[in-house]
PyMOL Python script that loads the backbone (N, CA, C, O; Angstrom):
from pymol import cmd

cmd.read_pdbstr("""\
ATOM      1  N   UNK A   1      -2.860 -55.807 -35.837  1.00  0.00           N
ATOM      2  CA  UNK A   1      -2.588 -55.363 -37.197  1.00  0.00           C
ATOM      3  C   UNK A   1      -1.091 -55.106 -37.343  1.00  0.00           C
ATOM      4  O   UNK A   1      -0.398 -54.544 -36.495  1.00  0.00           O
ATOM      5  N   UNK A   2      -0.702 -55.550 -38.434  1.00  0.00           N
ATOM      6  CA  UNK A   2       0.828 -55.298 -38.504  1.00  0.00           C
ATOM      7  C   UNK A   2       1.289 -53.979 -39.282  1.00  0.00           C
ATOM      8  O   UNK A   2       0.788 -53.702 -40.372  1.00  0.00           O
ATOM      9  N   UNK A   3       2.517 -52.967 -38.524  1.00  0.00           N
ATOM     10  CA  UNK A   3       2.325 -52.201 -39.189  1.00  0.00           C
ATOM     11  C   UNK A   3       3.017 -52.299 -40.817  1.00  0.00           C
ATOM     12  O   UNK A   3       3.559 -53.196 -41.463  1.00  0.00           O
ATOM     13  N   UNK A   4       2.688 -50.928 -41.056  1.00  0.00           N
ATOM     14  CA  UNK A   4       3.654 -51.100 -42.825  1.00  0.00           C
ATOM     15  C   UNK A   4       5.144 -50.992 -42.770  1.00  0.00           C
ATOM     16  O   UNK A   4       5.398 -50.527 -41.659  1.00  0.00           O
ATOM     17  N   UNK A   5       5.963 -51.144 -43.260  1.00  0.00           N
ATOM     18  CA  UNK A   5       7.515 -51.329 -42.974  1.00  0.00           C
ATOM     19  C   UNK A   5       7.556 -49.739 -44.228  1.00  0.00           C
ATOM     20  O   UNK A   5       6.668 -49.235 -44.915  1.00  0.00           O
ATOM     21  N   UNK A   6       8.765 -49.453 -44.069  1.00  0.00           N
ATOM     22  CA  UNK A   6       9.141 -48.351 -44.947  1.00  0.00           C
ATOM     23  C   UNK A   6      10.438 -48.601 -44.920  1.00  0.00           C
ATOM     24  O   UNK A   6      11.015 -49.318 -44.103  1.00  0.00           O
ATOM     25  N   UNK A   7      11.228 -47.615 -46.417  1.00  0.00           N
ATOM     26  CA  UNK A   7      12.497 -47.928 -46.867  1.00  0.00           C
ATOM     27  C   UNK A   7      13.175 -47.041 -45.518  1.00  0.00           C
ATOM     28  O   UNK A   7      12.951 -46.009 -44.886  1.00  0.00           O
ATOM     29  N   UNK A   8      14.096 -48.122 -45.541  1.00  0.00           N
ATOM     30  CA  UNK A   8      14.893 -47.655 -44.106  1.00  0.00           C
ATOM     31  C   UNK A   8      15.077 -48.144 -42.832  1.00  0.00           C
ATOM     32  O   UNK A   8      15.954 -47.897 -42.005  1.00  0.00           O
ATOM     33  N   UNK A   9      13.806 -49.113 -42.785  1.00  0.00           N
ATOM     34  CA  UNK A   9      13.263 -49.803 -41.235  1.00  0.00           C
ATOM     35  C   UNK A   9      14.196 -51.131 -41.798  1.00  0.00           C
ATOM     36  O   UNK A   9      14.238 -51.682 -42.898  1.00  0.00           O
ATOM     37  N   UNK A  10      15.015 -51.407 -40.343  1.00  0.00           N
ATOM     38  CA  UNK A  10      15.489 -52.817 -39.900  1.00  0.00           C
ATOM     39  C   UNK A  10      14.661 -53.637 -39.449  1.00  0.00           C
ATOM     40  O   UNK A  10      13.704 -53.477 -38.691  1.00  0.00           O
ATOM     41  N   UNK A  11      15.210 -54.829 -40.120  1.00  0.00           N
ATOM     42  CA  UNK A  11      14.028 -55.854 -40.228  1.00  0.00           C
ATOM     43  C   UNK A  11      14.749 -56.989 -40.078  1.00  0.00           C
ATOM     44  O   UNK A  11      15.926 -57.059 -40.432  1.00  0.00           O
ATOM     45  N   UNK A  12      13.957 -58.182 -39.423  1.00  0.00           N
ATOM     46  CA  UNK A  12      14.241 -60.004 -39.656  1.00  0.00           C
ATOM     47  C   UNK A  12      13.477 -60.413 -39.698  1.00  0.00           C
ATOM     48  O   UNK A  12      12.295 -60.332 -39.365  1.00  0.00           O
ATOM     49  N   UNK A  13      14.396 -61.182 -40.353  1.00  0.00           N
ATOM     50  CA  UNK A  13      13.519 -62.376 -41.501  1.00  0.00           C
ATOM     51  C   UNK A  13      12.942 -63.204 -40.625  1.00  0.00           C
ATOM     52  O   UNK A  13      13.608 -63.581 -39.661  1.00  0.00           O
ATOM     53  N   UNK A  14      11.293 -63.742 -40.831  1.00  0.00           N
ATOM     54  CA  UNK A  14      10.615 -64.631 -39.637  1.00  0.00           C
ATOM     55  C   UNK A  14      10.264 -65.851 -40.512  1.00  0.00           C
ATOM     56  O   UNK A  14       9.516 -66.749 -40.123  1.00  0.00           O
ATOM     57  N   UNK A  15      10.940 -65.814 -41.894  1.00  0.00           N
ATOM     58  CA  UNK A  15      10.937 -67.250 -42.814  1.00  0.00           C
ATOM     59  C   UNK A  15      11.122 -68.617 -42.149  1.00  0.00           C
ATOM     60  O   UNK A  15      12.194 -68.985 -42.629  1.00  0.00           O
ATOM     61  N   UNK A  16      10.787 -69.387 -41.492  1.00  0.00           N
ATOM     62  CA  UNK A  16      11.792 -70.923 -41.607  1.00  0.00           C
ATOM     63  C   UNK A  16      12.577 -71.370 -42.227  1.00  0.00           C
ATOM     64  O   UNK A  16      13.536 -72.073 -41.906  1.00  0.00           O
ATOM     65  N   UNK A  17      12.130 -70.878 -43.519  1.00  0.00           N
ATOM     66  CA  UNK A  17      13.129 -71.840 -44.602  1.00  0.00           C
ATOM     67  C   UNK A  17      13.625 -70.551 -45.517  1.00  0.00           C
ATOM     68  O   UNK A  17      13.585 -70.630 -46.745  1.00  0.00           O
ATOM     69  N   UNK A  18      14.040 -69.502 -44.925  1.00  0.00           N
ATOM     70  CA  UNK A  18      14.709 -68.744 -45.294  1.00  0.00           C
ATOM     71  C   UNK A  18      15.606 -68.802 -44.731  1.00  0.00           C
ATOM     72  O   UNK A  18      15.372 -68.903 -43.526  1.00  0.00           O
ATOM     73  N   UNK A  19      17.010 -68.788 -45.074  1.00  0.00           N
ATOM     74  CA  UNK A  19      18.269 -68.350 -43.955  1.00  0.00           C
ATOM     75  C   UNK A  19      18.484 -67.086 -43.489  1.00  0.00           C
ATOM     76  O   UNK A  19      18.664 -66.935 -42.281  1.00  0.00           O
ATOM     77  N   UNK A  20      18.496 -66.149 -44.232  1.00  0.00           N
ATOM     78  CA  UNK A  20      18.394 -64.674 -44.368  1.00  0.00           C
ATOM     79  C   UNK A  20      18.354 -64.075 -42.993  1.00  0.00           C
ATOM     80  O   UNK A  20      17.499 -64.838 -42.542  1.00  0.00           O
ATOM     81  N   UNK A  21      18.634 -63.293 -42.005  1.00  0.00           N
ATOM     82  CA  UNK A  21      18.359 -63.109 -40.684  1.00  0.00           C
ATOM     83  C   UNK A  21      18.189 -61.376 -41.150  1.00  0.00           C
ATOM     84  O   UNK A  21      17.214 -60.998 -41.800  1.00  0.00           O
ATOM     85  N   UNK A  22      19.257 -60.467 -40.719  1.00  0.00           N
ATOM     86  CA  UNK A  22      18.714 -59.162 -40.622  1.00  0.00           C
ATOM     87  C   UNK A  22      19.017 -58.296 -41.775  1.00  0.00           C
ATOM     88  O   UNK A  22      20.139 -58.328 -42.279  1.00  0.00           O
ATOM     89  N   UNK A  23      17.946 -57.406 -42.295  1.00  0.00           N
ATOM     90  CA  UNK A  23      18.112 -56.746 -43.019  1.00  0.00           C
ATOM     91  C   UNK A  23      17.498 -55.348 -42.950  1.00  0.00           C
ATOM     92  O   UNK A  23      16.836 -54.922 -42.004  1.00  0.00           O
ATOM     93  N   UNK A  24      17.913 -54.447 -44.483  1.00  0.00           N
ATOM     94  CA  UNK A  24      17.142 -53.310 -44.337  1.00  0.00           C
ATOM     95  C   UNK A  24      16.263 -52.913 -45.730  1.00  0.00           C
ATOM     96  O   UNK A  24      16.693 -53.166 -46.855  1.00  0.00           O
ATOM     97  N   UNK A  25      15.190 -52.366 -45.520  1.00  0.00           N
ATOM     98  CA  UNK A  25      14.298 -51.776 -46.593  1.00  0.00           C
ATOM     99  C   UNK A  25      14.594 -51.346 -47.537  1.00  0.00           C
ATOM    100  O   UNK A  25      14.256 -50.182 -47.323  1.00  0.00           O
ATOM    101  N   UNK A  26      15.079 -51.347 -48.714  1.00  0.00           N
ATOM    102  CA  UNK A  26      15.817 -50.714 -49.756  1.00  0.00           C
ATOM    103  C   UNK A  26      14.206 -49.972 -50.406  1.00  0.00           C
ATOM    104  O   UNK A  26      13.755 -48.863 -50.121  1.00  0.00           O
ATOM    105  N   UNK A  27      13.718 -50.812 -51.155  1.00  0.00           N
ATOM    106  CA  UNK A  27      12.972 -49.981 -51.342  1.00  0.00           C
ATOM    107  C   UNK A  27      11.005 -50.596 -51.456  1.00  0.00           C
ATOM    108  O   UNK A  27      10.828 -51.733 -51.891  1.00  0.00           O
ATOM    109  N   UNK A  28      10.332 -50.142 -51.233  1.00  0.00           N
ATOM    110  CA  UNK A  28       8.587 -50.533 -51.572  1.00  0.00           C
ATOM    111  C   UNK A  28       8.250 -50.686 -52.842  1.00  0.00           C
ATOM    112  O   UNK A  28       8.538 -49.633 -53.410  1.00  0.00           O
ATOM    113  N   UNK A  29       7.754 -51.508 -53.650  1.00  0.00           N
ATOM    114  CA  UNK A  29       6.731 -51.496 -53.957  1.00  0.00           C
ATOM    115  C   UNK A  29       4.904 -51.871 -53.848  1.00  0.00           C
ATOM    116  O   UNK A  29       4.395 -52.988 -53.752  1.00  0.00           O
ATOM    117  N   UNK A  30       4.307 -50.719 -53.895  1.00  0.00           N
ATOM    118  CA  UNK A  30       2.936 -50.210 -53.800  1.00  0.00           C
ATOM    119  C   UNK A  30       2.019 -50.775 -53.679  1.00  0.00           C
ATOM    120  O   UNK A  30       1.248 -50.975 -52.741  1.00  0.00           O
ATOM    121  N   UNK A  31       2.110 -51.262 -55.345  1.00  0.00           N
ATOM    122  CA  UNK A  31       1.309 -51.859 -56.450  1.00  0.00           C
ATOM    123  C   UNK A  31       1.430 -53.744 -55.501  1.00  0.00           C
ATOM    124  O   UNK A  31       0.612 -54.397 -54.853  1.00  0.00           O
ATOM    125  N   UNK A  32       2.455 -53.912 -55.792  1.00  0.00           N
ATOM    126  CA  UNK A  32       2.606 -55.410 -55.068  1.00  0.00           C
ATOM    127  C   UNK A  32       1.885 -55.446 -53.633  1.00  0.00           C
ATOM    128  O   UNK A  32       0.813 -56.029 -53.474  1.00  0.00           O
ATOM    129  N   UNK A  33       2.509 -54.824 -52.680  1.00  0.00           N
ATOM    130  CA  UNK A  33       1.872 -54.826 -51.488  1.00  0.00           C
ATOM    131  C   UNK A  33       0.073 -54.939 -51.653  1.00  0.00           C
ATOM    132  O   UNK A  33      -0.618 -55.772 -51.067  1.00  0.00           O
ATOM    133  N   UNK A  34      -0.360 -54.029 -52.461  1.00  0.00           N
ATOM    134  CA  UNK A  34      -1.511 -53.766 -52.839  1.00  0.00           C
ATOM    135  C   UNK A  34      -2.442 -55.303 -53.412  1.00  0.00           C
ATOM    136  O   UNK A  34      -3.667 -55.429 -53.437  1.00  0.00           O
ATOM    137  N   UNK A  35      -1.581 -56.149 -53.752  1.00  0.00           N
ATOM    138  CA  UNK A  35      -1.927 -57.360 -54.494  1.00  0.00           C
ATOM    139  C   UNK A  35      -1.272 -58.338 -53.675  1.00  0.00           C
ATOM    140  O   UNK A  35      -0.964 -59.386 -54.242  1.00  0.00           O
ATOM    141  N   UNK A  36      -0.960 -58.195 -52.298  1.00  0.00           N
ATOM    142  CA  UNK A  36      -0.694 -58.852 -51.429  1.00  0.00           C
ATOM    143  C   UNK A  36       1.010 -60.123 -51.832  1.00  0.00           C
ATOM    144  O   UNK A  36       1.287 -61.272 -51.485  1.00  0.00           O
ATOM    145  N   UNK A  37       1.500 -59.402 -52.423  1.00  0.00           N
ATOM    146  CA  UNK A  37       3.101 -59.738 -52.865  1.00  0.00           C
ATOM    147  C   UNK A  37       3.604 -59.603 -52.666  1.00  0.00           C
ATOM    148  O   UNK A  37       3.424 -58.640 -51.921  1.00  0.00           O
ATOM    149  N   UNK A  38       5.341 -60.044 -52.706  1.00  0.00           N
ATOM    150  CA  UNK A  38       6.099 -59.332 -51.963  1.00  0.00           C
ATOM    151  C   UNK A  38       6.555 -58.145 -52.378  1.00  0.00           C
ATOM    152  O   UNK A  38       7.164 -58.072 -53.446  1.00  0.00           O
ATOM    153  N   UNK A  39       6.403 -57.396 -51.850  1.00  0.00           N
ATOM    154  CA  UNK A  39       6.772 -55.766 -52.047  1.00  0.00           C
ATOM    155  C   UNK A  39       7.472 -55.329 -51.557  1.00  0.00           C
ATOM    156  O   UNK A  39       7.410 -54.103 -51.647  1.00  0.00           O
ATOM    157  N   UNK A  40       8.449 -55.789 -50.834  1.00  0.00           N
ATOM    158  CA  UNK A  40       9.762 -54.967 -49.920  1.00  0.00           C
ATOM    159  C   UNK A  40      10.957 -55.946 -50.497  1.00  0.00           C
ATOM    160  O   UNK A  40      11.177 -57.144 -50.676  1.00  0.00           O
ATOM    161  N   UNK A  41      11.845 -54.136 -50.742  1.00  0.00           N
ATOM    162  CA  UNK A  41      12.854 -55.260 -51.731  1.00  0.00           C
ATOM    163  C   UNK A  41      14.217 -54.854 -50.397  1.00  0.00           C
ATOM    164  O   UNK A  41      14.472 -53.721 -49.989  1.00  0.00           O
ATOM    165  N   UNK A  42      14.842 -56.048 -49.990  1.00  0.00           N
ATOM    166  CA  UNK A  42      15.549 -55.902 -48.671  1.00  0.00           C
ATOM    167  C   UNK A  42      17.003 -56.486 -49.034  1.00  0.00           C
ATOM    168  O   UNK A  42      17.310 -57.489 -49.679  1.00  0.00           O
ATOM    169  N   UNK A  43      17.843 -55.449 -48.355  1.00  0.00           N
ATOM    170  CA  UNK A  43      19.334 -55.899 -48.598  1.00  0.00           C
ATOM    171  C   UNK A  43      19.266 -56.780 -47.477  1.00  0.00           C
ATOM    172  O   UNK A  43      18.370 -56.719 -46.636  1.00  0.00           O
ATOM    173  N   UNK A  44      20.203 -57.595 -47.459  1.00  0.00           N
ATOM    174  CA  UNK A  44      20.061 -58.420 -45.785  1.00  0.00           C
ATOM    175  C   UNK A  44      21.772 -58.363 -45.389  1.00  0.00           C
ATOM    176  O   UNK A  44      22.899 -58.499 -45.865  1.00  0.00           O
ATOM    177  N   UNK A  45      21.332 -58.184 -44.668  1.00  0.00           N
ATOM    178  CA  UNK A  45      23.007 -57.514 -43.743  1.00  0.00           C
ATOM    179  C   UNK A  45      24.369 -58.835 -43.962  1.00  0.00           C
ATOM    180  O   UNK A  45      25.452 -58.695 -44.531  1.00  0.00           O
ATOM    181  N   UNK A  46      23.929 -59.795 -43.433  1.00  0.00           N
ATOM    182  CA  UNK A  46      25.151 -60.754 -43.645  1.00  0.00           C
ATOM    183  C   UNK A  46      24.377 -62.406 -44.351  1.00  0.00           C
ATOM    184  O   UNK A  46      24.082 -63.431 -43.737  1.00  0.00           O
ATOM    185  N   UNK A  47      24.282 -62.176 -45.393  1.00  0.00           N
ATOM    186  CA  UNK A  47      23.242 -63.242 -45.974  1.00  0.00           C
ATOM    187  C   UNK A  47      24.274 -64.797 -45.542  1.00  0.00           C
ATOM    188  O   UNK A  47      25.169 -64.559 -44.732  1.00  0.00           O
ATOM    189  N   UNK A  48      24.199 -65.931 -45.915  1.00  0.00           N
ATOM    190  CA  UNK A  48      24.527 -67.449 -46.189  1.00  0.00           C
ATOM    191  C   UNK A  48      25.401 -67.550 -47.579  1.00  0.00           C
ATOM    192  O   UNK A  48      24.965 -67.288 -48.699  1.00  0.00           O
ATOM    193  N   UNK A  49      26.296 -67.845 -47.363  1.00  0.00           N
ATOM    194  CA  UNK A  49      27.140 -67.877 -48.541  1.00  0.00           C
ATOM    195  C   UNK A  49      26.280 -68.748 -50.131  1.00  0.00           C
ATOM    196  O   UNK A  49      25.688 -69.808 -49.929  1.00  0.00           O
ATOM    197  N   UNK A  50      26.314 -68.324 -51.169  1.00  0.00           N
ATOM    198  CA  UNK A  50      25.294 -68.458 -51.632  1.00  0.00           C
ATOM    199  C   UNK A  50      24.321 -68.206 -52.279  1.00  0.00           C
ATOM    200  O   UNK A  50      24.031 -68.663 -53.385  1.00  0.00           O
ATOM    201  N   UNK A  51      23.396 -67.015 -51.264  1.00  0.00           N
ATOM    202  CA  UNK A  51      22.293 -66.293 -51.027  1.00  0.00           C
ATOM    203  C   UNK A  51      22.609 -65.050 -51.579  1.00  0.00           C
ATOM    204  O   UNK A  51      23.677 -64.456 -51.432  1.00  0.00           O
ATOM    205  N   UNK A  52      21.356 -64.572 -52.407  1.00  0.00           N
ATOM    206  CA  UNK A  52      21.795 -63.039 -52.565  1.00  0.00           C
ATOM    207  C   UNK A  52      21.647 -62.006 -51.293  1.00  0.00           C
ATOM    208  O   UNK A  52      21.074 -62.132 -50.211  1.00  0.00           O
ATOM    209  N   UNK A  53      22.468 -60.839 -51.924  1.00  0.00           N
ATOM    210  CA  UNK A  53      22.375 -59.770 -50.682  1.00  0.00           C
ATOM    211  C   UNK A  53      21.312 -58.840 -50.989  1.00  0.00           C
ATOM    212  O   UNK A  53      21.174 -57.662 -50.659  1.00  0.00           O
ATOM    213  N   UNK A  54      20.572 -59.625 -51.702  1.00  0.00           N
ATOM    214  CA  UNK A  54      19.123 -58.412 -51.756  1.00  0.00           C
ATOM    215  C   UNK A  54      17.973 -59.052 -52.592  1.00  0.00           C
ATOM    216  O   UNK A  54      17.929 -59.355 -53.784  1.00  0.00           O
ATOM    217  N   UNK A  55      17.313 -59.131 -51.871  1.00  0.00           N
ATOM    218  CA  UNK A  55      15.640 -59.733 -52.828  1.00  0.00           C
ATOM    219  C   UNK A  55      14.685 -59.387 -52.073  1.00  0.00           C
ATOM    220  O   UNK A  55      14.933 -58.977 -50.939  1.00  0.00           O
ATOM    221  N   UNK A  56      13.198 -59.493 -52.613  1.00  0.00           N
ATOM    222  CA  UNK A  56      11.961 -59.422 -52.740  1.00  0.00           C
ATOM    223  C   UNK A  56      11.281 -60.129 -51.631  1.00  0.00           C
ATOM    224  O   UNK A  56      11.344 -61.348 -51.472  1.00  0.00           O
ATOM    225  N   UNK A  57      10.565 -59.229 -50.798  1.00  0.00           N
ATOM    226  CA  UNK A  57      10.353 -60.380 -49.547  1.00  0.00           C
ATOM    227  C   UNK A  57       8.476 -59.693 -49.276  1.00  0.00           C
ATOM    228  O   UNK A  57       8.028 -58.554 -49.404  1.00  0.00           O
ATOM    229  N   UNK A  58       7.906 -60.807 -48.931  1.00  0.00           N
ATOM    230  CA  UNK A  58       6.805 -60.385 -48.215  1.00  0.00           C
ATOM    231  C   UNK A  58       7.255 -59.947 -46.313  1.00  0.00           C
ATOM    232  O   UNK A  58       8.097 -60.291 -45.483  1.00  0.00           O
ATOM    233  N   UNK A  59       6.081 -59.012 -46.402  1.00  0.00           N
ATOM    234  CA  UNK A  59       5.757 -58.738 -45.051  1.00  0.00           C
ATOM    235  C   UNK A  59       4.717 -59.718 -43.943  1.00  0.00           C
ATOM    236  O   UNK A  59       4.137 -59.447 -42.891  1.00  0.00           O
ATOM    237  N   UNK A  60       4.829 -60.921 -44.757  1.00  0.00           N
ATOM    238  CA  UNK A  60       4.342 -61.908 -43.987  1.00  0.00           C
ATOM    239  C   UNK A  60       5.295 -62.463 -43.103  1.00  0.00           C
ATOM    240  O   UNK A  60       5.075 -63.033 -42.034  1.00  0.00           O
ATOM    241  N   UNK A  61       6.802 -62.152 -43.875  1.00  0.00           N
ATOM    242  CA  UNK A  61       7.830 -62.944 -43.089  1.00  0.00           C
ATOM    243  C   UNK A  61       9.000 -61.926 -42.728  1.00  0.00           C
ATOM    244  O   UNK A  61      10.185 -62.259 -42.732  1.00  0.00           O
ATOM    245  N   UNK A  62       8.576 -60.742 -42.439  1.00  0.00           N
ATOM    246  CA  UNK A  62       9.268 -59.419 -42.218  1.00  0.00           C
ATOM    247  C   UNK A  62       8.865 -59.340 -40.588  1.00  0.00           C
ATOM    248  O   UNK A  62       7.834 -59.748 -40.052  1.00  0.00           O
ATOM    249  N   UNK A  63       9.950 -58.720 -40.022  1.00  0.00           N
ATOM    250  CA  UNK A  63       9.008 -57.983 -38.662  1.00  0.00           C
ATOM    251  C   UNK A  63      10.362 -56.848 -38.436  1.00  0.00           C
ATOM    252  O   UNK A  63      11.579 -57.026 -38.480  1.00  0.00           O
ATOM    253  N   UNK A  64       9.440 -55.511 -38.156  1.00  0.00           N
ATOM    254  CA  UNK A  64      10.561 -54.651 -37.864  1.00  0.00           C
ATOM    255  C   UNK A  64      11.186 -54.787 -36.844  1.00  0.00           C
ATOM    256  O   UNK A  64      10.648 -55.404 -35.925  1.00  0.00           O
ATOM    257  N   UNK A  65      12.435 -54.289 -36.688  1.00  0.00           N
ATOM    258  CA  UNK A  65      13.634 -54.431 -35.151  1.00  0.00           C
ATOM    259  C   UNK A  65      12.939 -53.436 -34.596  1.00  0.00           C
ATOM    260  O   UNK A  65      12.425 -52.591 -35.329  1.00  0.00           O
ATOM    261  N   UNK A  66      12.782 -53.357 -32.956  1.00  0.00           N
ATOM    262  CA  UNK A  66      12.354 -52.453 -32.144  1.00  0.00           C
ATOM    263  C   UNK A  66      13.511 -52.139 -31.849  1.00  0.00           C
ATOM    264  O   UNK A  66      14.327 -52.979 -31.472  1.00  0.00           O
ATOM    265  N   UNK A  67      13.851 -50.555 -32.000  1.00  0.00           N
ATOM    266  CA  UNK A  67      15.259 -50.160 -30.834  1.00  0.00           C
ATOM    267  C   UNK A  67      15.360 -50.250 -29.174  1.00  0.00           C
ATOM    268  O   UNK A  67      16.298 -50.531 -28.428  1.00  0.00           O
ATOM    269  N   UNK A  68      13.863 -49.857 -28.911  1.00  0.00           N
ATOM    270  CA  UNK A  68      13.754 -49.925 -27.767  1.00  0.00           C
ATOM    271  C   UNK A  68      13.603 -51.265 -27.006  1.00  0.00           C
ATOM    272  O   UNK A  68      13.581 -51.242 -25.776  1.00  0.00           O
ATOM    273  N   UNK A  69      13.482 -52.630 -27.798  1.00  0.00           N
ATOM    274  CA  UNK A  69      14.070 -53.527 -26.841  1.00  0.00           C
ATOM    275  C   UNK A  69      14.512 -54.057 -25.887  1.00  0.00           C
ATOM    276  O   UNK A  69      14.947 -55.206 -25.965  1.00  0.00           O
TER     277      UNK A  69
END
""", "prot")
cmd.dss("prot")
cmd.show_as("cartoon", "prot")
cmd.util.cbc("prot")
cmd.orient("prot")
């Protein structure tokens, strides 16, 4: 089971055809998650020239950074 991400948790992007690599949780929405959407709205640390520095992402293609690594 994957867990839930929350505003604050570092995250990368596990897209293919996203460029996007690491980012952070800005903020949830609920309601979306709830309706299986993307609901995590994520700044991404050093985006692709281009690319915005913040959009709407599912947690299908999210995975949090472990510190302990």
């Amino acid at each position: 089971m994957k867990v839930r991400l929350k505003v604050g948790d570092l995250i990368i992007n596990t897209h293919a055809l996203d460029r996007c690599g690491l980012g952070i949780i800005v903020e949830v929405d609920q309601k979306a998650l709830d309706d299986w959407s993307a609901g995590y709205f994520v700044h991404w640390c050093n985006p692709p020239k281009g690319i915005a520095k913040q959009s709407w992402s599912s947690d299908r293609w999210l995975e949090k950074v472990d510190a302990n690594r």
